[in-house]
RODO-2510 file (C-alpha; in nm, 4 decimals, decimal comma):
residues 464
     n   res          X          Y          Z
     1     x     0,0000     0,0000     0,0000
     2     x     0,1360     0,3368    -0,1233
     3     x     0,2754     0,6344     0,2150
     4     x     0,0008     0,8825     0,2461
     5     x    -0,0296     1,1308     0,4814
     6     x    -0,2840     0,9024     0,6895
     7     x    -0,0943     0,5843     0,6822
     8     x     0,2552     0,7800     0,7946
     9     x     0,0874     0,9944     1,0686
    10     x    -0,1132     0,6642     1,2117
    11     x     0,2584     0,4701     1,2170
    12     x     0,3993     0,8186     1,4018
    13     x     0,1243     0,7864     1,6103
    14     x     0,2199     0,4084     1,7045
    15     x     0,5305     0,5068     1,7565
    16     x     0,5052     0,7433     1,9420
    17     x     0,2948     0,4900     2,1816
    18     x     0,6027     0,2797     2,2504
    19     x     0,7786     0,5900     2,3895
    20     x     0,9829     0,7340     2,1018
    21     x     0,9238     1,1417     2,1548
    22     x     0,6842     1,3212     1,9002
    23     x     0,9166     1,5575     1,7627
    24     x     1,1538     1,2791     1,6481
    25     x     0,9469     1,0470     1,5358
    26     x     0,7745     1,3275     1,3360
    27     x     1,1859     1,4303     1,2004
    28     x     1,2274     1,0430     1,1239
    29     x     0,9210     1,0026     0,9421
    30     x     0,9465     1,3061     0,6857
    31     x     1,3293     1,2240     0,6066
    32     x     1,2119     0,8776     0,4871
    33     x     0,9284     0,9441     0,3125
    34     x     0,9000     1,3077     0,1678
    35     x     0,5640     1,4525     0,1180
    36     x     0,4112     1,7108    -0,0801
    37     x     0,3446     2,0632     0,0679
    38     x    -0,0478     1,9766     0,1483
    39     x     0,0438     1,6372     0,2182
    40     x     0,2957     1,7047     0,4593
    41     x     0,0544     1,9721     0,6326
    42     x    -0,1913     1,6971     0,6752
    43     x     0,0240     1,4685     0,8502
    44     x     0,1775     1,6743     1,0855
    45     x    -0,1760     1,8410     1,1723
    46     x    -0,2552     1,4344     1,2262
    47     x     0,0335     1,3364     1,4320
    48     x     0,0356     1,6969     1,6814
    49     x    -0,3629     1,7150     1,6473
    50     x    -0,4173     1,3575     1,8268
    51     x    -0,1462     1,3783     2,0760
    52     x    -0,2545     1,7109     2,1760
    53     x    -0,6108     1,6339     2,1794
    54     x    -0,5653     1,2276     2,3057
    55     x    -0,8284     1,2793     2,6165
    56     x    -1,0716     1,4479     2,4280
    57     x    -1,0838     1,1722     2,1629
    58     x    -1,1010     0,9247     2,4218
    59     x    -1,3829     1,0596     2,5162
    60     x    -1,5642     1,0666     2,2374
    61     x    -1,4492     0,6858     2,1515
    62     x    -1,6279     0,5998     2,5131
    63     x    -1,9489     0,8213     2,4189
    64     x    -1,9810     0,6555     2,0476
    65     x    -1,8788     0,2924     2,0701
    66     x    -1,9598    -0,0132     2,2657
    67     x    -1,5946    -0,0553     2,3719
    68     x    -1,3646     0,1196     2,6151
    69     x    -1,0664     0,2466     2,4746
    70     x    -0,8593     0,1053     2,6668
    71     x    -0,9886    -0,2409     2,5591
    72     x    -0,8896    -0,1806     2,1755
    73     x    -0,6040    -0,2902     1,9813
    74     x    -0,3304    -0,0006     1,9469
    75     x    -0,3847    -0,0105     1,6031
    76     x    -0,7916     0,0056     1,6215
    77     x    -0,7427     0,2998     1,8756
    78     x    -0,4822     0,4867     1,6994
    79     x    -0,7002     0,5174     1,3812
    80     x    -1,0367     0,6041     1,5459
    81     x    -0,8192     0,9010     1,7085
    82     x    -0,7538     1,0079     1,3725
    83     x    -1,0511     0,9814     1,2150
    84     x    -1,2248     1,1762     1,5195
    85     x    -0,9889     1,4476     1,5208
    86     x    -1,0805     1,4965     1,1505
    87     x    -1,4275     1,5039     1,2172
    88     x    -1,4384     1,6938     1,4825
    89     x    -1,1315     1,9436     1,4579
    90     x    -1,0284     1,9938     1,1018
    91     x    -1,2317     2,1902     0,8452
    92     x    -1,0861     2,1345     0,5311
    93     x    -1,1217     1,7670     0,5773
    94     x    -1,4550     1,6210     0,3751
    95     x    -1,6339     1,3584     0,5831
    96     x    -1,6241     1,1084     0,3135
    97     x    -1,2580     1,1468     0,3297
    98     x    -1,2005     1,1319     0,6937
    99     x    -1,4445     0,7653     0,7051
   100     x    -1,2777     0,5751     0,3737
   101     x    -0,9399     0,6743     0,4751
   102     x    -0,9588     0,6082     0,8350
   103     x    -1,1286     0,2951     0,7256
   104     x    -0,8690     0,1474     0,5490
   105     x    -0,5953     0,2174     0,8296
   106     x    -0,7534    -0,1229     0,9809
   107     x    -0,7978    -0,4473     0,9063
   108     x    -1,1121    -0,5704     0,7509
   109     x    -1,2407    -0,7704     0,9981
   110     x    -1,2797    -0,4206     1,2282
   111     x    -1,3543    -0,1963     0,9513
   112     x    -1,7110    -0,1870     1,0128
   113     x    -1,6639    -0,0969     1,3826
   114     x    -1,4285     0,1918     1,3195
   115     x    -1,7248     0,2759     1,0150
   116     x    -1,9509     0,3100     1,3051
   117     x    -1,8114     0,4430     1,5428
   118     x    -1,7129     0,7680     1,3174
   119     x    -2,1109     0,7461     1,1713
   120     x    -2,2546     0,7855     1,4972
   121     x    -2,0304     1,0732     1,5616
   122     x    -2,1199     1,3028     1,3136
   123     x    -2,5100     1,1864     1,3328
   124     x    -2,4901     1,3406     1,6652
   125     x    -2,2870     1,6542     1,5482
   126     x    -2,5538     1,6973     1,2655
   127     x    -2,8577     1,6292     1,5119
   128     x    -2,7228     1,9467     1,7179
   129     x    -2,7433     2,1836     1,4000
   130     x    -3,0923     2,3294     1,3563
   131     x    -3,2673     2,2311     1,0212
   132     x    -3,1913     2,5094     0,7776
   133     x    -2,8369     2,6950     0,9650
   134     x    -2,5051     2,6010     0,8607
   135     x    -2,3013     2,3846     1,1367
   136     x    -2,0376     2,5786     1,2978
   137     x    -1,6910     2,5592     1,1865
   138     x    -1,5208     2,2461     1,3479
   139     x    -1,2583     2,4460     1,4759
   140     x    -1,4360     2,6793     1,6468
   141     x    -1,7063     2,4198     1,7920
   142     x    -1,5757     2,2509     2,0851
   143     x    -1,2613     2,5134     2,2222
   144     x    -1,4117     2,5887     2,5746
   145     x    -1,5374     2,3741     2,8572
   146     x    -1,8741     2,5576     2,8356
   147     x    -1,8859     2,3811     2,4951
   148     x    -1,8741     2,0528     2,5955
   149     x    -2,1003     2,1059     2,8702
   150     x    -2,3924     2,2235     2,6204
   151     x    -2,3310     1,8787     2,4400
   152     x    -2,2846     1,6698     2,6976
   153     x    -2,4858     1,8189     3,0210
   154     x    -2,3293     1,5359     3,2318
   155     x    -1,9745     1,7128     3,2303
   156     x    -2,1716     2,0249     3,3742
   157     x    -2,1422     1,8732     3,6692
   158     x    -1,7597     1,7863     3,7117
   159     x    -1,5400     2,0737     3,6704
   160     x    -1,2191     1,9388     3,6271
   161     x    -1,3643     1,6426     3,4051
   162     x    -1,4649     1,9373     3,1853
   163     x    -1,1621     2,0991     3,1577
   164     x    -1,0195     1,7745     3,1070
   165     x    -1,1848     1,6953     2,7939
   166     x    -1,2009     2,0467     2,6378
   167     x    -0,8877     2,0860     2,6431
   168     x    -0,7056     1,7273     2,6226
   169     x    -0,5265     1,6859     2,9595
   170     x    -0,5325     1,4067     3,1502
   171     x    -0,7551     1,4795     3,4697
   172     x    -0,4638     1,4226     3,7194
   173     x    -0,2428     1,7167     3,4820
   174     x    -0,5568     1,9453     3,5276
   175     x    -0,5457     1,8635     3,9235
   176     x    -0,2165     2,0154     3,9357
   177     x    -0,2565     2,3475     3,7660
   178     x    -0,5307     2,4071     4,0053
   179     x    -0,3348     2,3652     4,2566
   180     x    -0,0457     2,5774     4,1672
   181     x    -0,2732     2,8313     3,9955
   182     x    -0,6364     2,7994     4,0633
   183     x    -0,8535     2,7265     3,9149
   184     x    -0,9521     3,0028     3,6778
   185     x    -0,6081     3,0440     3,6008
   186     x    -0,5443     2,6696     3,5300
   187     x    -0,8098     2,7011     3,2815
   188     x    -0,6747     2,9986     3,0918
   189     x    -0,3115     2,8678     3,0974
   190     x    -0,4472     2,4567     2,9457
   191     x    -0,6389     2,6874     2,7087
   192     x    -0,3408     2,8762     2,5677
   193     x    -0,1525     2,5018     2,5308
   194     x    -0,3926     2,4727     2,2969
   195     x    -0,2848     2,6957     2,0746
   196     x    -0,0284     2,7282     1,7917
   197     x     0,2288     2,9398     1,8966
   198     x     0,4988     3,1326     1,6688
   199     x     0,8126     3,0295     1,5947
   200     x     1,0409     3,2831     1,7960
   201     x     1,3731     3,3164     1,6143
   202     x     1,6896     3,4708     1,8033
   203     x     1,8895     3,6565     1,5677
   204     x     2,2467     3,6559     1,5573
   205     x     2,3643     3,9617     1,5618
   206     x     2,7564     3,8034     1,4769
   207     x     2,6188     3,7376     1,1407
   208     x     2,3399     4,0040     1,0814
   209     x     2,1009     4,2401     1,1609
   210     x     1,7093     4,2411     1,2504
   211     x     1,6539     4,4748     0,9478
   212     x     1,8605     4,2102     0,7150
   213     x     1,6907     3,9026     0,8447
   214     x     1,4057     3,9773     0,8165
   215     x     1,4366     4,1285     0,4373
   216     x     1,5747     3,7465     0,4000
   217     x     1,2425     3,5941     0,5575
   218     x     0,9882     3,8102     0,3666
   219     x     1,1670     3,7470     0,0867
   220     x     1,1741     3,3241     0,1727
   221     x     0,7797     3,4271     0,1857
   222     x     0,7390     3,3833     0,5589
   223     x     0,5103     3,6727     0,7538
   224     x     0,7206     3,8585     1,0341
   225     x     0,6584     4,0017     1,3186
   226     x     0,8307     4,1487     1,5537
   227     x     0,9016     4,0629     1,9130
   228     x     0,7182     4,0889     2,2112
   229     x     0,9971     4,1073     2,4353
   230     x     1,3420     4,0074     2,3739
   231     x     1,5839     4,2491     2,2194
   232     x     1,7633     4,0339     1,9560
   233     x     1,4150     3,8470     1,8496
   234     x     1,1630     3,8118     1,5440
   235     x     0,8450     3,5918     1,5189
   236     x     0,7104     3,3911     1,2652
   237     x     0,3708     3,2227     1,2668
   238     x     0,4457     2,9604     1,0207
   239     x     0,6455     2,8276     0,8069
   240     x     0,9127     2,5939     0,6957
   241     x     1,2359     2,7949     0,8802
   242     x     1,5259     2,5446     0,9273
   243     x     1,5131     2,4924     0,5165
   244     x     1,6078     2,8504     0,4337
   245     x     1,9805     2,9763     0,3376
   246     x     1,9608     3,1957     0,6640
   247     x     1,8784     2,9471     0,9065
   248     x     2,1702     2,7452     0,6994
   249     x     2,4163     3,0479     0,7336
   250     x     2,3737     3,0917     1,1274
   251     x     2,1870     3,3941     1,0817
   252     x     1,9506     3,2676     1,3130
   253     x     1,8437     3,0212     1,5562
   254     x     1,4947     2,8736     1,7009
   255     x     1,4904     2,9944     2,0703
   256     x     1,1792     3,0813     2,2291
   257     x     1,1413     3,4316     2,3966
   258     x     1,1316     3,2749     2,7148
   259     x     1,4354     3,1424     2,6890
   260     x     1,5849     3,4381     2,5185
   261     x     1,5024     3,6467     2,8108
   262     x     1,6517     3,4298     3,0394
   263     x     1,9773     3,4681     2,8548
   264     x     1,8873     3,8294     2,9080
   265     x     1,8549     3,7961     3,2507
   266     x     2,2095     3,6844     3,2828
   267     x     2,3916     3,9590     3,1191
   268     x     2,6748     3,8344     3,0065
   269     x     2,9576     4,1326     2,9091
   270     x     3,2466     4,0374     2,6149
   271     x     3,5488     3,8964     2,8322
   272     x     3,3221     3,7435     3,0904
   273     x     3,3816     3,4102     3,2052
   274     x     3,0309     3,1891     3,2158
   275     x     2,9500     2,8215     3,3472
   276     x     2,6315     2,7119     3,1472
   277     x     2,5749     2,3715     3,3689
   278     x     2,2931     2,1932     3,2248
   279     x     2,4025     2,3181     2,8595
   280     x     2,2404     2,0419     2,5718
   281     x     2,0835     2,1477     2,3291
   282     x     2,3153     2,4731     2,3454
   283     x     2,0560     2,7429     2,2329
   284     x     2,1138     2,9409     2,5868
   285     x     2,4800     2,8855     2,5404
   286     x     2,4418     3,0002     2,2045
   287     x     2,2928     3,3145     2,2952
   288     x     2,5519     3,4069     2,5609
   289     x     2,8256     3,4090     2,3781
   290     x     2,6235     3,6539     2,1237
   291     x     2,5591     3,9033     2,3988
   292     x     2,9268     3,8867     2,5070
   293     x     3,0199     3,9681     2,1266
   294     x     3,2066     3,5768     2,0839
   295     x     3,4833     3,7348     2,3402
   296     x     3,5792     3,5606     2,6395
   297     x     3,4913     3,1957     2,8393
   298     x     3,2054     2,9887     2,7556
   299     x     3,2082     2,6624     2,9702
   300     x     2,9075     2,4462     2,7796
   301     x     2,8408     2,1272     3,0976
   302     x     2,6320     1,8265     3,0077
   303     x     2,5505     1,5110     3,1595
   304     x     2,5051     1,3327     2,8560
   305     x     2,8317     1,3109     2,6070
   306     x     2,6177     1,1848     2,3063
   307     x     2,4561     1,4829     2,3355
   308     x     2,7505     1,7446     2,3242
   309     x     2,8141     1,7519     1,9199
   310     x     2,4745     1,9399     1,9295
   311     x     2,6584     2,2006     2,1257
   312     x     2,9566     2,1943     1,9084
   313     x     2,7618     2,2157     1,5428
   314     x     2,5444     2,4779     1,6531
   315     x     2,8297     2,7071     1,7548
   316     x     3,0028     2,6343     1,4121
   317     x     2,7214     2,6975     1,2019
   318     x     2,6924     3,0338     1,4151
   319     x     3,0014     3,1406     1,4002
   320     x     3,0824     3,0732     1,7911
   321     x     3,4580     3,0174     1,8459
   322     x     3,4455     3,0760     2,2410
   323     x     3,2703     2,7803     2,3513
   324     x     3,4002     2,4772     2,5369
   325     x     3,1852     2,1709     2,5621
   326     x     3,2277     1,9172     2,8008
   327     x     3,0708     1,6467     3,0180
   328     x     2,9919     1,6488     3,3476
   329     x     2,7214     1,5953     3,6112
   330     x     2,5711     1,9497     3,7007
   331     x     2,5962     1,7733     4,0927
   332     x     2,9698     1,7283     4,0485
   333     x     3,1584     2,1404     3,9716
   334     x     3,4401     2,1413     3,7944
   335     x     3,7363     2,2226     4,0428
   336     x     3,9049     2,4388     3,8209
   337     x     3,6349     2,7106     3,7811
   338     x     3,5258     2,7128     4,1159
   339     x     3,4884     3,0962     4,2258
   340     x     3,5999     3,2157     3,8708
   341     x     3,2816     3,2306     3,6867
   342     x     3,1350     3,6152     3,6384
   343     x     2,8187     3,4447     3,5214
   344     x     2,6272     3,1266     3,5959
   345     x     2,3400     2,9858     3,4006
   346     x     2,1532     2,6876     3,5969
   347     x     1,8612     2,6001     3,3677
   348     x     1,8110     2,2236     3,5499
   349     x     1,6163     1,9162     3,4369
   350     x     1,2735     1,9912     3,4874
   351     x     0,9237     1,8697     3,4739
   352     x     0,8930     1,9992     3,1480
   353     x     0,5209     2,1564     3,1977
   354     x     0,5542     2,5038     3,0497
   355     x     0,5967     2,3552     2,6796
   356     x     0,3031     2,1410     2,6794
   357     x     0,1608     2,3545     2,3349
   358     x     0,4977     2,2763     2,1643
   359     x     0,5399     1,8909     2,2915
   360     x     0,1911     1,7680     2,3717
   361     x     0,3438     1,4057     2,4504
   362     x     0,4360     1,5831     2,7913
   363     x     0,0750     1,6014     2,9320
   364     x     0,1170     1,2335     2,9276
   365     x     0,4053     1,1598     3,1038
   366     x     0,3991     0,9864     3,4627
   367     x     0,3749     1,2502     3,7294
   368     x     0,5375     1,0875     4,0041
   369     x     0,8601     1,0894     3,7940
   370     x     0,8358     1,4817     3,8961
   371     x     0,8531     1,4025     4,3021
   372     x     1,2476     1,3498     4,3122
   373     x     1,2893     1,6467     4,0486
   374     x     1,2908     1,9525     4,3498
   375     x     1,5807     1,7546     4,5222
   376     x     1,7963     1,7032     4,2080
   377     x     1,7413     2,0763     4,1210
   378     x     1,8332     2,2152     4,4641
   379     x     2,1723     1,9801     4,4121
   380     x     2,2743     2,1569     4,0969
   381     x     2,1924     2,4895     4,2121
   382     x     2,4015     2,4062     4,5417
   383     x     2,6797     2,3112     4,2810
   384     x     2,6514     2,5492     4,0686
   385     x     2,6516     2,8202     4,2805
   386     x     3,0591     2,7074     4,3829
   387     x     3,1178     2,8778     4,0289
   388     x     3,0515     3,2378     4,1178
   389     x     3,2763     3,4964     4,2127
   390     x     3,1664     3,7649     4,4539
   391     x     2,9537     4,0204     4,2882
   392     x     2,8293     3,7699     4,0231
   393     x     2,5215     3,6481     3,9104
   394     x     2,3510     3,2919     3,8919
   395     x     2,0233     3,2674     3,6977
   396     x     1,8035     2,9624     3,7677
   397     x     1,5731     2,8186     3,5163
   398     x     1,2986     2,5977     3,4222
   399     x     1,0275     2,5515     3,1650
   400     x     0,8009     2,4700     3,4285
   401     x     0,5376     2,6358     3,6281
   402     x     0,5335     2,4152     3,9477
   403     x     0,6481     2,6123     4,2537
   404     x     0,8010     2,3181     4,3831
   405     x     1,0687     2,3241     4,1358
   406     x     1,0824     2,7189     4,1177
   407     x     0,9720     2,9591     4,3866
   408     x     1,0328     2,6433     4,6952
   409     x     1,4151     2,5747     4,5209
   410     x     1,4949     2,9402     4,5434
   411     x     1,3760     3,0295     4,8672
   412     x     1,5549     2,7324     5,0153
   413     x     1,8773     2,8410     4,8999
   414     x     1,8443     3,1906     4,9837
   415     x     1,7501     3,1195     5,3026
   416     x     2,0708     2,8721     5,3731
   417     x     2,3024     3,0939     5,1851
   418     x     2,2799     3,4716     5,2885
   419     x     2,5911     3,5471     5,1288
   420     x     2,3543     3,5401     4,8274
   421     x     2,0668     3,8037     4,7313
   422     x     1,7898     3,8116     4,5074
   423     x     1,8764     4,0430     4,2069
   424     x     1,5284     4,1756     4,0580
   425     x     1,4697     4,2311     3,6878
   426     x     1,1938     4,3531     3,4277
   427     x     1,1353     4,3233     3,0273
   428     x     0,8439     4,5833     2,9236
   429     x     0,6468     4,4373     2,6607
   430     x     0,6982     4,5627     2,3003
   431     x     0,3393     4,4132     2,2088
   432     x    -0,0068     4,5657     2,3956
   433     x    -0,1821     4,2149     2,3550
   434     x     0,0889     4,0816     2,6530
   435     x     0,1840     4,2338     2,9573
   436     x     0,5103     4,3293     3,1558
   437     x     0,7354     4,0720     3,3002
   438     x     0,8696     4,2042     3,6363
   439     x     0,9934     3,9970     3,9055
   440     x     0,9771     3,9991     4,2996
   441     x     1,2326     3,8774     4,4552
   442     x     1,4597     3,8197     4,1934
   443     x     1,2077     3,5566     4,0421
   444     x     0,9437     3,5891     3,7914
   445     x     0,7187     3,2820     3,6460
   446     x     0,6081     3,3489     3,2618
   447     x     0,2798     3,1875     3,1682
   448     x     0,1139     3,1199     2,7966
   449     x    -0,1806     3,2717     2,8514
   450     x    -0,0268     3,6007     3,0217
   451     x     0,3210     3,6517     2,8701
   452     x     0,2371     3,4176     2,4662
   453     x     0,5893     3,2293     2,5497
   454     x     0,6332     2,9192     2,6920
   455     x     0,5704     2,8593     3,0908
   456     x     0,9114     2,9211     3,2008
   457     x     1,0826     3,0051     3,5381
   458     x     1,3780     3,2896     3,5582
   459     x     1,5160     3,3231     3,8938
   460     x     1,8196     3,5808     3,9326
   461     x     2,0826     3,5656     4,2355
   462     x     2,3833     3,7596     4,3060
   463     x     2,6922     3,6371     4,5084
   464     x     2,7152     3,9568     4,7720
***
């Protein structure tokens, strides 16, 4: 049977089910079998669509079939995911096209269960449109909790559940953003991970300017816009970027503002000496040696050697000569920095809960894996912290948004080091629709829905 855009995106999907992460599987998948333009749209719409959107679908499988979900074959489940999300999410999709092709993703001896199942979906969505008014759009039908309350009344009366299925998190994820936000909050924040967000792109400013780069993207075709906080930034909202010459030429790299601003928060002068601990993929090391103008010390740590060649191929295609990559546990500080680093960048393993809209596999990962995180971050901060010089500064990060990684890591360390201060900080937004990021304390938490980056932690110290 000939690739199409169904048939790759349902074996992504399968993969992805035995543990391989989305983003690779998707890389893996397009290098072997090239697709056209609309083709290739399809697929990845597919493959990002159904993880994001897993619960929901679930949901619907349970509502519009005799079977649980849990007692289908991979296979049988994968496909009725797909064919749901069609139906239910993706406009430009015909229904006849959505049925035969989701159809034929199964074997024939199921075919006219998964037939069903999607028939009796879409009688129900038709028996909600009054006789004589066009449905709704697909995409716009079922985005809010209230929504899936009017067509299923039953959800009215579980909260959470609602939020749950509106907006594809597993109930236990939901449980936690309530508790560390609320729960209005929580629902504004699952809402935005929803949501498509830009590409930010970092320029490099060894290379180019923002005025030059982004001639060379409107050019390439792509819409851009600019920042809504970091200095050396652009956005674009779609588009094919790591193809073009510039992205080729290290005029640019993928970095989200969130992260940019973190690099920000450093402030790293030419000359400088800087520990980056927890350094792979290298983006934040990348963007330090920018600010210090490629002059001075660079010291790129990672735990994992396979991963260090990303380090050292990103700095060559950028044009970075002053970075040094080596291993090492973030637990275990080199001896021969200790007290000579001006900066310190501590951005530790995390939880990985603030970039939930650009990896939607996360909302599925096994919570209790993030119980022993808070212990192994406060070791690495501890460590890293043997780097500074007096007067220096140590910025702690994650792309989380649970205060037991963040604000409860920080205090603690204040509070056993007071030879160590909190060093406030604030980025004024260049765009009206967000608003200003200003810390207290020396620590600021950036959310989707508030700040349209990823939810990310910045905490800045200084050595007294």
């Amino acid at each position: 049977m000939p690739i199409t855009a169904r048939s790759l995106a349902h074996s992504t999907l399968l993969a992805v089910g035995r543990g391989q992460y989305g983003n690779i599987a998707v890389d893996t998948a397009l290098s072997r079998h090239p697709l056209s333009d609309a083709d290739r749209h399809l697929y990845t719409a597919l493959v990002y669509g159904v993880l994001e959107r897993q619960v929901t679908l679930d949901h619907l499988i349970a509502r519009f079939s005799d079977r649980a979900p849990d007692a289908l074959d991979e296979t049988v489940l994968c496909a009725l995911r797909m064919g749901l999300y069609q139906l239910a999410y993706l406009d430009r999709v015909p229904d006849h096209a959505a049925l035969d092709e989701t159809v034929s993703l199964v074997p024939r001896r199921v075919s006219g269960y998964v037939n069903a199942v999607l028939r009796s979906y879409l009688r129900f969505e038709k028996s909600l449109t009054p006789e004589g008014k066009s449905p709704l759009p697909r995409e716009g039908r079922l985005k809010t909790p209230e929504a899936w309350c009017e067509r299923f009344p039953d959800l009215a009366g579980d909260p959470v559940r609602a939020l749950s299925v509106a907006y594809g998190m597993p109930r236990a994820l939901c449980d936690v953003f309530i508790s560390a936000l609320g729960q209005d909050r929580a629902a504004s924040v699952l809402a935005a991970f929803c949501e498509k967000p830009d590409h930010a792109l970092c320029i490099n400013p060894l290379k180019t300017t923002p005025e030059a780069l982004t001639a060379a993207l409107t050019e390439a075709g792509l819409t851009v816009l600019p920042a809504l906080y970091a200095p050396h930034a652009l956005r674009v909202p779609e588009g094919a970027i790591a193809h073009l010459p510039a992205f080729a030429g290290g005029e640019f790299m993928v970095q989200d503002e969130a992260s940019q601003l973190c690099v920000a928060a450093l402030d790293a002068q030419p000359d400088d000496v800087v520990v980056d601990t927890c350094a792979c993929p290298g983006s934040k090391s990348f963007g330090i040696a920018m600010g210090m103008e490629n002059r001075g010390e660079v010291h790129s740590f990672d735990l994992h050697k396979s991963k260090l060649s990303l380090i050292r191929s990103g700095a060559e295609r950028l044009g970075i000569t002053v970075i040094t990559a080596d291993v090492r546990d973030a637990r275990d500080p080199d001896p021969d920095l200790i007290g000579k680093a001006d900066r310190v960048l501590c951005d530790v393993p995390c939880s990985g809960l603030g970039v939930i809209a650009k990896k939607p596999e996360i909302r599925h990962k096994d919570l209790t894996e993030s119980a022993r995180l808070p212990a192994i971050q406060s070791a690495i901060l501890e460590a890293s912290a043997a780097y500074l010089k007096s007067g220096g500064v140590l910025v702690y990060s994650t792309c989380t948004i649970l205060p037991a990684e963040n604000e409860d890591v920080i205090t603690a360390f204040l509070a056993a080091h007071p030879d160590f201060e909190p060093l406030d900080f604030t980025y004024p937004a260049r765009d009206p629709s967000v608003a200003d990021i200003t810390s207290h304390r020396g620590m600021v938490t950036l959310l989707p829905d508030r700040n349209r980056t990823d939810g990310f932690f910045i905490a800045r110290l200084r050595r007294k």
